[in-house]
ChimeraX commands (.cxc) that place a marker at each C-alpha (Angstrom):
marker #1 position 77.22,86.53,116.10 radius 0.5
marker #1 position 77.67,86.86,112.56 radius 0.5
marker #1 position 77.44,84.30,110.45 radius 0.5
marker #1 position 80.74,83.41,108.67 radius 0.5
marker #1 position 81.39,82.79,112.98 radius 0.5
marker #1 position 78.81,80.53,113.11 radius 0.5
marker #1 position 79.65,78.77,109.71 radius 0.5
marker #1 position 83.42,78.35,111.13 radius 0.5
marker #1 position 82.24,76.76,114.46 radius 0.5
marker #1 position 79.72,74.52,112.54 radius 0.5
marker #1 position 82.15,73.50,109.82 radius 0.5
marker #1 position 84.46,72.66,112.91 radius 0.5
marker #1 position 82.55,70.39,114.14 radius 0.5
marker #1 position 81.88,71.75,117.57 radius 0.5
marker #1 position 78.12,71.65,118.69 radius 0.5
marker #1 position 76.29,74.68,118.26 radius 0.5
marker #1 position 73.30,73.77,119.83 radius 0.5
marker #1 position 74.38,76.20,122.47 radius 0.5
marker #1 position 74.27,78.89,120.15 radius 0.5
marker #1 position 70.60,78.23,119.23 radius 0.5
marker #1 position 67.47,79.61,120.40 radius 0.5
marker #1 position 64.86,75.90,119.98 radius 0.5
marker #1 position 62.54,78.03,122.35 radius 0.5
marker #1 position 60.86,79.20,118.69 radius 0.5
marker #1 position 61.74,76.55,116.45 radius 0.5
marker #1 position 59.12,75.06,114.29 radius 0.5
marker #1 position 59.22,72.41,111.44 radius 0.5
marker #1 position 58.08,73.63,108.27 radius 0.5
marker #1 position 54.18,71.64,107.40 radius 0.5
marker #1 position 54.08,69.96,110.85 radius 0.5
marker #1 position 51.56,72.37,112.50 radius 0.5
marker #1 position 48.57,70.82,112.83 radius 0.5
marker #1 position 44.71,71.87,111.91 radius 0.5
marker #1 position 42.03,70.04,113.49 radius 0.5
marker #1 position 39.36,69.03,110.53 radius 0.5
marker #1 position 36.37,67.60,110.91 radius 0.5
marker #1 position 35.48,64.16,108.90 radius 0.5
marker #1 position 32.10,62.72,108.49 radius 0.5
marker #1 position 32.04,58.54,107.35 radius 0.5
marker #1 position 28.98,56.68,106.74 radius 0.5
marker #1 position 28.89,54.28,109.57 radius 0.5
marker #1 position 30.15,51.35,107.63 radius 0.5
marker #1 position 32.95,52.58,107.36 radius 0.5
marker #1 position 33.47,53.69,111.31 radius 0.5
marker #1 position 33.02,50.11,111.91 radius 0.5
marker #1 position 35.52,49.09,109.40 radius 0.5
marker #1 position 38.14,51.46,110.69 radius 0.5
marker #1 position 37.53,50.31,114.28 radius 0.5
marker #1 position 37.82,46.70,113.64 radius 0.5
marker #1 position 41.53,47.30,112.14 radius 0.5
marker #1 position 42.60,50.02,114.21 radius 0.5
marker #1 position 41.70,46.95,116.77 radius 0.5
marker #1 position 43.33,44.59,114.90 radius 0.5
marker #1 position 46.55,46.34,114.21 radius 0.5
marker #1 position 45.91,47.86,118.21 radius 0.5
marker #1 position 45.98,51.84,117.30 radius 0.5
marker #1 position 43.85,54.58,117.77 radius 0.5
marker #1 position 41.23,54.77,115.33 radius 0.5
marker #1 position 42.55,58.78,114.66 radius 0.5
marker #1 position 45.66,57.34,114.19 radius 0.5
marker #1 position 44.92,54.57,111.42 radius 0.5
marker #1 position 42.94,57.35,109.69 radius 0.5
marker #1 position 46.50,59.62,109.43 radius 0.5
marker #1 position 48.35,56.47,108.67 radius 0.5
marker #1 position 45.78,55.75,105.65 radius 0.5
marker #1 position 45.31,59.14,104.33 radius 0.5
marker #1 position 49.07,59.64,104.50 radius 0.5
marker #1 position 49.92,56.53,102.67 radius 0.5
marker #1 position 47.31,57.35,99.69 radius 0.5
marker #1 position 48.86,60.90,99.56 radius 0.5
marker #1 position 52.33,59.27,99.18 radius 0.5
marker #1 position 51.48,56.80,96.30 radius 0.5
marker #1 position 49.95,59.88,94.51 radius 0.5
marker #1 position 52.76,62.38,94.72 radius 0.5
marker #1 position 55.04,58.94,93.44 radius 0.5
marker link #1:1,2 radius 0.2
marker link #1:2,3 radius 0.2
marker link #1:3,4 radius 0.2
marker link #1:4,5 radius 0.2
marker link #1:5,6 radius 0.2
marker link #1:6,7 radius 0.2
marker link #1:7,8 radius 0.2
marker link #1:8,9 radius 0.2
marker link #1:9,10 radius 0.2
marker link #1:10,11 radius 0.2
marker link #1:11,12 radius 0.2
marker link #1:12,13 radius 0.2
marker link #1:13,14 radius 0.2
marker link #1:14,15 radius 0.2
marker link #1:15,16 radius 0.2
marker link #1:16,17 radius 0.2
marker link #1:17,18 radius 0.2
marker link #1:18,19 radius 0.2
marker link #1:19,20 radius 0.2
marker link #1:20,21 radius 0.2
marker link #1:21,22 radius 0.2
marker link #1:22,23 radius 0.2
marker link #1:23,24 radius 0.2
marker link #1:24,25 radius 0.2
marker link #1:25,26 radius 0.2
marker link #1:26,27 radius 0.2
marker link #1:27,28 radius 0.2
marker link #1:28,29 radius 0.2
marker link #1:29,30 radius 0.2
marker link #1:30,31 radius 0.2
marker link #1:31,32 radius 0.2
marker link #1:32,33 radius 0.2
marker link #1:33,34 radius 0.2
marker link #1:34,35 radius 0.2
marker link #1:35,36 radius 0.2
marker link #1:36,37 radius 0.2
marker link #1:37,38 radius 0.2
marker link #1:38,39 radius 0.2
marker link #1:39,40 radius 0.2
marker link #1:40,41 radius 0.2
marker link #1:41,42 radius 0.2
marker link #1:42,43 radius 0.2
marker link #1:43,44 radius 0.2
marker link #1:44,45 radius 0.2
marker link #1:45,46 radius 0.2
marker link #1:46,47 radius 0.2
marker link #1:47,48 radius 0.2
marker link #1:48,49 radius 0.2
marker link #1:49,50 radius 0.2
marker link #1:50,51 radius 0.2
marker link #1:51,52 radius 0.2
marker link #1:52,53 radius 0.2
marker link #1:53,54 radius 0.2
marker link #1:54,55 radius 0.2
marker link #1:55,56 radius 0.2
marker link #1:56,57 radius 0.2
marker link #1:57,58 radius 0.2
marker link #1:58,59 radius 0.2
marker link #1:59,60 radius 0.2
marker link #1:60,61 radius 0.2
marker link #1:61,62 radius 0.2
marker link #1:62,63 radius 0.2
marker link #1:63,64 radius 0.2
marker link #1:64,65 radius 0.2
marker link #1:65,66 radius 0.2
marker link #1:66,67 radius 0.2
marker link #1:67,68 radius 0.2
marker link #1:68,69 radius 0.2
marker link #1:69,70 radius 0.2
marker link #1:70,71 radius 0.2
marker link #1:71,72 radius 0.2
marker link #1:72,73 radius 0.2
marker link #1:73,74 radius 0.2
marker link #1:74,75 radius 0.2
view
């Protein structure tokens, strides 16, 4: 299909999911890379009492954290 076709039946409205391979789709930066983290102990505590607290993983706090930080400096 050429795409000026696939343009028209998008612009119409119709669903072109149909017309879509997803089997290789990927979202651009959401691959992940396992990386390996060393805290002073401290601080393992302190992320395990609020991941706890707030009743998440402690891997999951961590992203939450790190992510927020990276947000407020790219603001």
């Amino acid at each position: 299909m050429k795409a000026k076709e696939f343009d028209k039946i998008f612009d119409s409205g119709e669903d072109i999911t149909k017309l879509l391979d997803l089997s290789k789709a990927k979202r651009p930066e959401q691959e992940y890379k396992r990386v390996n983290v060393d805290f002073p102990i401290w601080m393992i505590h302190s992320l395990d009492r609020e991941a706890k607290r707030l009743g998440v993983p402690r891997q999951s706090l961590i992203k939450v954290l790190v992510a927020q930080h990276l947000e407020k400096a790219h603001a």
